[in-house]
Every structure is written in structure tokens, then in C-alpha cells.
N, C-alpha and C positions, 0 to 999 in steps of 0.2 A: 734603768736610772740614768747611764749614763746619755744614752737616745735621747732622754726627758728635756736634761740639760742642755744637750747639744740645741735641740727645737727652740727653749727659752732663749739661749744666744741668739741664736739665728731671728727670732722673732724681737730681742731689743734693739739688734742690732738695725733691722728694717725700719722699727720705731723713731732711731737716733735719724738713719739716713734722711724720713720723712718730713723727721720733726726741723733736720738743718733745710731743708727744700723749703718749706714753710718762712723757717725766720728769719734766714739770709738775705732773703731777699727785702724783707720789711728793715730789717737791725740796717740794711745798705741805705735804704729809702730815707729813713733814719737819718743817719748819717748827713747824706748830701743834703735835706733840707738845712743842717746846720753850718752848710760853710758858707763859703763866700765864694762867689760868680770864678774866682783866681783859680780857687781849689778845687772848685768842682768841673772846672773845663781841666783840670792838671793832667797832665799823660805824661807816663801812667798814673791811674787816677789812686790818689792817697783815700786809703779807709776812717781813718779817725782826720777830721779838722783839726788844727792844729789850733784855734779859738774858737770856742761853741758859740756860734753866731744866733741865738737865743732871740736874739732882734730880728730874726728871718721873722716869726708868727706874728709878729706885732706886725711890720710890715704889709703884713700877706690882708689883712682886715682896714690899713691904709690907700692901698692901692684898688681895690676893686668893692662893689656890692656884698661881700662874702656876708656880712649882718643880715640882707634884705632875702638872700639866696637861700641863706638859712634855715629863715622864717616860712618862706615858701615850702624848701622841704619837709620841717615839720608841721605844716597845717597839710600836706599832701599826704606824708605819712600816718601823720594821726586818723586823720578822717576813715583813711584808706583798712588803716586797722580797725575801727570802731566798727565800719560796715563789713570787714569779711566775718569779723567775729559774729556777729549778729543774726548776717543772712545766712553764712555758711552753717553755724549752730542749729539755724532753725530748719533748713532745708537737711541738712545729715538728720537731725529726729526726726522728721517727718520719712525719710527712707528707711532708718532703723527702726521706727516705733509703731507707725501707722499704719494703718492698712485704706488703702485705695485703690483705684481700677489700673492698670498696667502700670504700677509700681518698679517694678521687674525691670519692663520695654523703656521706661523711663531714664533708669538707673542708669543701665546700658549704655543708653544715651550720653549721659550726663558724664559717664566716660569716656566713652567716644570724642567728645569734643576737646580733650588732652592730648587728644593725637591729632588734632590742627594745627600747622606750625601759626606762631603769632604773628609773623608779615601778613598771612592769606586775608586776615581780616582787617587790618591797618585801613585800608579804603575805603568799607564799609563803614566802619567806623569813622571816618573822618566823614563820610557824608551825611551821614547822621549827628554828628553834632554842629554840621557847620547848616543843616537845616536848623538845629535848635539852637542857632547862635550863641553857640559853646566854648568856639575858638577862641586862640589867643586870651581864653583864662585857666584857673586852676581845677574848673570840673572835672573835665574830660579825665583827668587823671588820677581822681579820687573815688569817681561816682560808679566807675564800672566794680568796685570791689561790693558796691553796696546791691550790685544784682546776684550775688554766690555765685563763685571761683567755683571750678569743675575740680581742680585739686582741694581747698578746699572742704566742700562739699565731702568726699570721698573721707578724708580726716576725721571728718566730726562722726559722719556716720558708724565710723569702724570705730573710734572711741564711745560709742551711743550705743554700740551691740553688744560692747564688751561688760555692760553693766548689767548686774544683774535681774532678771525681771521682780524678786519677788520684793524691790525696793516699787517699782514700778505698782505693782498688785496690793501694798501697802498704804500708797498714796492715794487709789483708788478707793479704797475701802474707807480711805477716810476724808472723800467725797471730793478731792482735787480733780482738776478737769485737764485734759492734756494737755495746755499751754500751761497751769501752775505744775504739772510734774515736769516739766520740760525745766521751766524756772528755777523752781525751789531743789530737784532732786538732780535731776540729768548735769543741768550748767555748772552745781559747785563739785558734783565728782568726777567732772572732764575737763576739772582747770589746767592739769599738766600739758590738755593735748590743744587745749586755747591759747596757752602758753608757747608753746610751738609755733601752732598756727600764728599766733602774732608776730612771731620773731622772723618768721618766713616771709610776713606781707609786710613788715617796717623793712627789712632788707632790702626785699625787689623795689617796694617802691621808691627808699632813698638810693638807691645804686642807680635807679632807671636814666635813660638817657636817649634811648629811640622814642619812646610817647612824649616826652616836655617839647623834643627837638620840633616833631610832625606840628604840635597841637599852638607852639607858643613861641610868638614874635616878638615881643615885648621885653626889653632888657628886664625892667624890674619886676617882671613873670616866671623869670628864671628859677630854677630851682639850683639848687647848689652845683650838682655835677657839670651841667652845661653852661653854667654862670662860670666857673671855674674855664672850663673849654672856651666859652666866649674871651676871656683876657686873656689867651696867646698871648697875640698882640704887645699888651703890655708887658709881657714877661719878661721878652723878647732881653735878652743880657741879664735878666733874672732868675732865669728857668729853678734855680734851685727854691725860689719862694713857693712857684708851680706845686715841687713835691710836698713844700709844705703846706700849702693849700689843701693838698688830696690828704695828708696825714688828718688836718684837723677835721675833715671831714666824715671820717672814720671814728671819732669822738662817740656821739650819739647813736653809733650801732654797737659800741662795747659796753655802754652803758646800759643801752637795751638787752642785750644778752646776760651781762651780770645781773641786771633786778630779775631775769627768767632764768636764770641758770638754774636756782634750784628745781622748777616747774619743767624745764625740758628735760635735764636727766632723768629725773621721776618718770617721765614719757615715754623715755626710751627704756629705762627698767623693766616698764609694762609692758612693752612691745617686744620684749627679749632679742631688742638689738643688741643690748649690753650685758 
């Protein structure tokens, strides 16, 4: 009993340590976007502003593109999500469900390619859309999701095996063809691991910052992160607007996470992560 307890301490205590690692540093981020240029160069530097400069975020959508920045990353993100969900769905049933010639040799394959780091291909890629005069707009950075992600891929499939067939044999019987069992059966009871899947492909792509840089010249092509990066410059005696800048930016990914919070826990339920 006493062993029991002693582990439970020990394991809140790792909890607390983890959970201050995490918020400190954001609760500090916090902070500095709300003072003033005086108090945030101060050394040693004050934690609470001594007036909450509230006018930093209004500012911060004064001074630069951050509306147009925006926009770009959500028509980047959205797209980006519409297509992984889509092709990645249809491509994991077809490896879960189907049967075809070197299905197997396929798979493999299709694993394998997660073990490329993602610089190796940057080149290829860029000569290929700069044949299909791609550059400097917002394809290049939407459209690869709509070819099915190798992770992905792997996602939907393992959520697609784990169903059981005699839903599968049921459908059949009652003369559905594999695309409306795919539809009607498979997609609404693998929404927690869609759900997933989309919170994972709205992340990378509003975080991303190497593909907009490579693909996009054009100020008002920017996507938020490097829009934000692009106005150094202006900051320049402003820097604390900067953090707030990246704060706001952070908006639309908790937002995203809370309309799926209940769908990804469910997920990981089933996965006996949790």
C-alpha cells in the first residue's frame, strides 16, 4: 500500500514538473506580448507588466498583412485537410479491405517512404511544379496532401482493420458495392481517427515554414508564419508585438483541437494509448 502511494507521488509529481515546462514558458510569452518595449527590454526582466498593454494585438493587425496572412493559411490549411482526409481514407480501405496483386509489396512500400527525410525531396519537387508553373502561388502547398500522406495512409488503414468484418458482410448482402461500404459504413465509424488525422494535417500545415519559404515570393502569398517572419524589420523596437503576433496565431489551432477534442480522445481510447 504504502509502495502504491509512494509511485502515485512520484508519478504527480512528474506530472506537475511537466505540466510547469509546458506553461511557463507560454504564461512568460504571455506576459511580454502585453507590455511595453520599456518593460520588456527591463533587466532584470519584470514578469507581470505593470499595465496590460492590451493595444499590443490591435496593433499587431495595424502594422503588417496579418488579415491577408491569415486567409492564406486557412485556404492552405483547409484544402490541405479536405484532401488528406479523402485520399488518405480511400487509399488505407483499399489496403485494409481489398484484395489486389502485391498489396503486401505495396504496403511496404508505402511505408518505407516515412523513412525519407523531407529535405531529400524539396528539389524534386520544386522542379516539378516550377515545370507546371506552380510557383509562387498557393498549390504547391495544399495539393501534395491531396496525393495520400504515407502517415496518413497507415492511420486510416489501421483504423479500417480494426472494424469489424461482419459489418462489412452485412453491407454486402444487402447489395452495396465497395465504394458505398467504404461511404456509408467504414467513414462514419472511423470519424475519431479522421478526427485525428485532421488535427495532425491543420497543425503541420498552419505551423509550416520550409515549403511557403522555397515555393512563395510574393508578400501577399504569404502564409501567416513567414508573413509574421517577413516583418522583423518592422518590429524592430517593437519586438513584443512579434510575440504577439505568434500568440494570435495560435488561435485557430485550439480552436481546431477543441471542436476535435472529443473525436481524438475517443481515438486514443481505442488505441489503448490511454
Amino acid at each position: 500500500m504504502r509502495r502504491r502511494l509512494l509511485g502515485k507521488s512520484i508519478g504527480y509529481v512528474l506530472i506537475g514538473i511537466s505540466s510547469l515546462i509546458m506553461i511557463v514558458p507560454f504564461l512568460s510569452a504571455l506576459m511580454n506580448s502585453l507590455k511595453t518595449y520599456r518593460e520588456y527590454t527591463t533587466v532584470p526582466p519584470r514578469w507581470i507588466p505593470e499595465v496590460f498593454q492590451w493595444s499590443n494585438y490591435a496593433q499587431v493587425f495595424q502594422l503588417g498583412n496579418i488579415g491577408g496572412y491569415t486567409l492564406n493559411s486557412i485556404f492552405v490549411a483547409a484544402l490541405s485537410v479536405i484532401g488528406a482526409l479523402i485520399s488518405c481514407s480511400m487509399v488505407g480501405y483499399a489496403f485494409a479491405r481489398l484484395r489486389f496483386p502485391l498489396k503486401g509489396a505495396l504496403f511496404v512500400m508505402v511505408l518505407g517512404t516515412m523513412m525519407i527525410p523531407a529535405v531529400v525531396i524539396i528539389i524534386p519537387h520544386f522542379i516539378i511544379f516550377n515545370k507546371l508553373n506552380m510557383l509562387d502561388t498557393l498549390t504547391p502547398l495544399w495539393i501534395i496532401e491531396w496525393l495520400a500522406q504515407p502517415f496518413g495512409i497507415f492511420l486510416m488503414r489501421q483504423a479500417f482493420m480494426n472494424i469489424p468484418k461482419e459489418y462489412e458482410e452485412a453491407a454486402k448482402m444487402e447489395g452495396c458495392n465497395p465504394f458505398q461500404i467504404y461511404l456509408w459504413i467504414f467513414i462514419p465509424m472511423a470519424r475519431p481517427t479522421l478526427a485525428t488525422l485532421a488535427i495532425f494535417t491543420f497543425m503541420g500545415k498552419w505551423n509550416e515554414i520550409l515549403t511557403p519559404v522555397i515555393y512563395l515570393t510574393s508578400n501577399e502569398k504569404y502564409t501567416l508564419p513567414i508573413g509574421i517572419l517577413s516583418l522583423s524589420g518592422q518590429w524592430t523596437g517593437n519586438e513584443q508585438l512579434m510575440i504577439a503576433a505568434a500568440l494570435v496565431s495560435l488561435v485557430p489551432i485550439l480552436l481546431v483541437f477543441l471542436f476535435a477534442e472529443k473525436y481524438f480522445v475517443q481515438n486514443h481510447n481505442m488505441a489503448g494509448i490511454k
